[in-house]
Steps between C-alpha positions, in 0.01 A plus 500: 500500500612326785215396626347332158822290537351393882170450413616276215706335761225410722249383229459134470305459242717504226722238663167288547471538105833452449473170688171440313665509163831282563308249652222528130818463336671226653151283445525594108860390451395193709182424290677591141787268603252199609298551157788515282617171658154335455483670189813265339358198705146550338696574126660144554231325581282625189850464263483138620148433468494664170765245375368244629158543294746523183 
C-alpha cells in the first residue's frame, strides 16, 4: 500500500494536468467576463440605433 502512495508521489503527470486545467479555466472566466462586457456595449449600441430609426 505504501508504495502506491510513493509512486503517486513521484508522478508528475497529474500535476502537469492539473496545471493544464487551471490555466483552461482561468482563460474561460477571462473570455466569458470580456464577452459579457462587450455583450452590454454591443446591446447599447443596437438599443440606440434602434431608436434612433423610430
Amino acid at each position: 500500500m505504501l508504495s502506491i502512495f510513493r509512486r503517486l508521489a513521484k508522478d508528475v503527470r497529474g500535476a502537469s494536468a492539473i496545471e493544464y486545467t487551471l490555466v483552461a479555466s482561468l482563460i474561460a472566466v477571462a473570455a466569458i467576463a470580456s464577452m459579457r462586457s462587450v455583450g452590454s456595449k454591443v446591446n447599447n449600441v443596437l438599443a440606440n440605433a434602434a431608436g434612433a430609426l423610430t
